[in-house]
C-alpha positions in Angstrom: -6.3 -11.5 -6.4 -4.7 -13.4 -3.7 -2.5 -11.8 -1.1 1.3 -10.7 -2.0 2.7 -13.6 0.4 0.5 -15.5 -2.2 1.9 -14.0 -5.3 5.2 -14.5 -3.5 5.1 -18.4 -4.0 3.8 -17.9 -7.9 7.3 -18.3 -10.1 8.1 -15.2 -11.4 6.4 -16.2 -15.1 3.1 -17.6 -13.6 3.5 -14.2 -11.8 3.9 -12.3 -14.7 0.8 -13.1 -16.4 -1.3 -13.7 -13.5 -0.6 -9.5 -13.4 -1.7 -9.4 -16.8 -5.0 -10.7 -16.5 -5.5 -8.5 -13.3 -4.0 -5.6 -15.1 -6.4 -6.2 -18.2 -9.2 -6.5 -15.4 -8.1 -3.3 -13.9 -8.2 -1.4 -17.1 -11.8 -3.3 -18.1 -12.9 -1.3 -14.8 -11.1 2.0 -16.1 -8.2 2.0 -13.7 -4.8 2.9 -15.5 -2.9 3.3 -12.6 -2.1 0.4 -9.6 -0.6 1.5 -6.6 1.3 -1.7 -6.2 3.7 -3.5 -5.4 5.0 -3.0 -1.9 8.7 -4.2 -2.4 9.7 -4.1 1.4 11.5 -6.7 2.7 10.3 -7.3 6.3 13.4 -7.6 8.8 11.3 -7.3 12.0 9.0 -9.9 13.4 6.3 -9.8 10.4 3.0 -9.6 13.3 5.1 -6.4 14.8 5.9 -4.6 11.3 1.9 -3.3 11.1 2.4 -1.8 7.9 3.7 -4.0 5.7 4.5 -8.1 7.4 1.0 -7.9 9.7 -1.2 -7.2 6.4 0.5 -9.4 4.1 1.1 -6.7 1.8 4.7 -7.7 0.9 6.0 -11.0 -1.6 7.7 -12.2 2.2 10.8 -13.2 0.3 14.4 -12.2 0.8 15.5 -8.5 -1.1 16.2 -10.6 -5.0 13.1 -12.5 -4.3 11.2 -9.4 -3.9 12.7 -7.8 -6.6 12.4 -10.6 -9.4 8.7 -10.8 -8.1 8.0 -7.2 -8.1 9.9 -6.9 -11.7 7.3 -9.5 -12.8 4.4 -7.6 -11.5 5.3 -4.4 -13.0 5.8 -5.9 -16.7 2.9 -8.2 -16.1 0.5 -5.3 -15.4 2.5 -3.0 -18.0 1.5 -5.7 -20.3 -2.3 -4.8 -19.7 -1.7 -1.1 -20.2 -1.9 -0.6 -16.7 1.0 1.6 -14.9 2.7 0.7 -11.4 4.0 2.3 -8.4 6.2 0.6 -6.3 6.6 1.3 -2.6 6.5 2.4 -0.2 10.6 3.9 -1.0 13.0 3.0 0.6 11.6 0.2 2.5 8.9 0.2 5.7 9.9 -3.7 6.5 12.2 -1.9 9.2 9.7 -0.2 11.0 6.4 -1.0 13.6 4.0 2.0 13.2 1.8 2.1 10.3 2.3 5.8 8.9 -1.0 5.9 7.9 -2.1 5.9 11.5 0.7 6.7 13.6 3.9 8.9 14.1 5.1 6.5 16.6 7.5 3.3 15.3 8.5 4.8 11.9 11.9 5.3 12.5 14.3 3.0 10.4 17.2 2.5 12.1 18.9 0.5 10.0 18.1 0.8 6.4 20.8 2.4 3.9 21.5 3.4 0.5 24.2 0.5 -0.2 22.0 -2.2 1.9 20.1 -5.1 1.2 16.5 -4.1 2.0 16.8 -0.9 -1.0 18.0 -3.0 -3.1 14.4 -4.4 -4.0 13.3 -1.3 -5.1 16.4 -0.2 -6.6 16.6 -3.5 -9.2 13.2 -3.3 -9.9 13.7 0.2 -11.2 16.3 -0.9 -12.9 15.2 -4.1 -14.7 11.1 -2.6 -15.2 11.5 1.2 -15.4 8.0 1.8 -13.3 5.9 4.5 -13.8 5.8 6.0 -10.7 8.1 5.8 -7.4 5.9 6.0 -4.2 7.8 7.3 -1.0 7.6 6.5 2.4 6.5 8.9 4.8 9.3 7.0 7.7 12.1 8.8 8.7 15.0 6.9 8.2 18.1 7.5 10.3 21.3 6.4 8.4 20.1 7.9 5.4 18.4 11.3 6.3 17.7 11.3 9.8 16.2 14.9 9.6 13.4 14.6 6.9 10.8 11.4 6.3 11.7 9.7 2.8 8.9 12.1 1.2 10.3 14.9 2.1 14.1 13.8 1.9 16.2 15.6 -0.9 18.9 13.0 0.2 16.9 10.0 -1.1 15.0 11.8 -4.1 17.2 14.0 -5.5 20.4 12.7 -4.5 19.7 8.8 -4.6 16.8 8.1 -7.1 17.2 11.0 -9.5 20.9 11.0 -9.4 22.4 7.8 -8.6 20.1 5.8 -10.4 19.1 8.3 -12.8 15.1 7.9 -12.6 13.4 9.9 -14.4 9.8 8.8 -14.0 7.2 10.0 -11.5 7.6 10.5 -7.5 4.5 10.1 -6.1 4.0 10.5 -2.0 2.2 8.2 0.4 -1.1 9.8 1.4 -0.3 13.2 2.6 -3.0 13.5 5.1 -2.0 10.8 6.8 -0.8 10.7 10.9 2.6 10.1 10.3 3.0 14.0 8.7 0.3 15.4 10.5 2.6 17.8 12.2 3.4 19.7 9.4 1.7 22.9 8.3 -0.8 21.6 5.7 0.3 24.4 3.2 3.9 22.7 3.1 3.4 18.8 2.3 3.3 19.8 -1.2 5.8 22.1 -1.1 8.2 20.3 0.6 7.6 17.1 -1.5 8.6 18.9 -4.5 11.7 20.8 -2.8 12.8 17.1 -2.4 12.4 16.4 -5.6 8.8 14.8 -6.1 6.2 15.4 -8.2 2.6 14.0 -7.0 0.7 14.2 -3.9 -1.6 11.6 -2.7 -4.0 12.8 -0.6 -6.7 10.6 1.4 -8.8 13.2 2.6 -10.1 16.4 0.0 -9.7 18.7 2.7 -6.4 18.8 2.2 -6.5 19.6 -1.6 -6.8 23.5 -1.6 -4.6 24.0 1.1 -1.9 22.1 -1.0 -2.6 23.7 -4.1 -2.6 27.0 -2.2 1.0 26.7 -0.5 2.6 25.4 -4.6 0.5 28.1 -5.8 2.7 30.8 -3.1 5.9 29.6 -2.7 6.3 29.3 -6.5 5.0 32.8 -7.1 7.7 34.3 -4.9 10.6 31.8 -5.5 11.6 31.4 -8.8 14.2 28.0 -8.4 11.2 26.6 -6.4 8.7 27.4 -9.4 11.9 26.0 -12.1 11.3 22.5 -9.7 7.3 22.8 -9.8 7.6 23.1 -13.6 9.9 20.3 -14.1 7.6 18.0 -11.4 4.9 18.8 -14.5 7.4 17.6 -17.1 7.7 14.0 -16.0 3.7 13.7 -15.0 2.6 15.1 -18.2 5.4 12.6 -20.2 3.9 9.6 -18.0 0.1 11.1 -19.6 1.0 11.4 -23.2 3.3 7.4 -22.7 -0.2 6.3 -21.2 -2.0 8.1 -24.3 -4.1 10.6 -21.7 -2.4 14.4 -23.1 
């Protein structure tokens, strides 16, 4: 596959079936799930946004270029059986610090719900229904500046599951990474799904059990928080029986 700058100069049909045959490749190789596209639009000088610009991870076009593209991508790959998850929401084209190895440059200072650099995301849903919403783990300080996007009940809840009425999964950036590795282990997944998410993505295993363990608790003794748990395994087990897997 060539780079997403790359797939950024492809027109959006030459696009769409390029993600075809990589989606029919994909599934060949039994992957049903790609973690892709990254629909940020880089505002920041693209060698100092490490995430995202620096890694050539993004379409590098303007917010309906990226969209249309990432619309594309999603169908073209749907096409092949293979589901998508776009990220990383709302947007890390803002930011310097890559959350994976940092806490430091992740605050957005300028993103927001009604402006330009969401709106990638938010047509894409729209137009191509993905399967799965992946959220940032950047804090983002017009929107929520108290909570990271993964953990923001502000952006999941309020923004994704009630202004634009998505429905489908919310699945986190990897949970073990630096940018969250101040919080109690026991709490990523609990928090995630107080926001209103529903998957964890973890990098390392050690931090399986201790995940499970905190759902496992707080559920147990809250019984709103268990109602939210229960619903989080409503909308993953309806993506496995749409992807034929239940």
């Amino acid at each position: 596959m060539p780079t997403a700058v790359d797939q950024g100069t492809m027109s959006t049909n030459q696009l769409r079936q390029s993600a075809s045959v990589w989606g029919s490749q994909l599934a060949a190789a039994g992957i049903n799930v790609d973690l892709a596209p990254v629909l940020g639009t880089v505002v920041v000088n693209r060698a100092a946004n490490a995430p995202i610009g620096a890694l050539y991870r993004d379409f590098g076009l303007d917010t309906a270029g990226n969209a249309a593209h990432g619309t594309a991508f999603v169908q073209g790959m749907a096409n092949a059986g293979v589901q998508s998850a776009i990220k990383h929401y709302p947007g890390l084209g803002a930011v310097t610090g890559n959350t994976d190895f940092t806490a430091d440059g992740i605050l957005d200072t300028t993103t927001t719900l009604d402006g330009t650099e969401i709106k990638a995301f938010d047509t894409t849903i729209d137009k191509a229904d993905p399967a799965m919403v992946m959220m940032a783990l950047a804090t983002y300080q017009a929107i929520d500046p108290n909570d990271p996007a993964v953990f923001s009940s502000i952006i999941i809840d309020g923004h994704l599951r009630g202004d634009l009425g998505y429905d489908g999964v919310v699945i986190s950036d990897s949970m073990s990474a630096a940018a969250v590795s101040a919080y109690d282990t026991t709490q990523l997944g609990v928090k995630l799904v107080e926001a209103g998410g529903d998957l964890v993505c973890i990098g390392d295993t050690n931090y399986v059990v201790p995940i499970l363990d905190g759902l496992s608790t707080r559920a147990a003794s809250d019984p709103a928080f268990a109602n939210k748990v229960t619903q989080s395994a409503i909308r993953v087990m309806t993506l496995k029986i749409k992807m034929g897997l239940a």
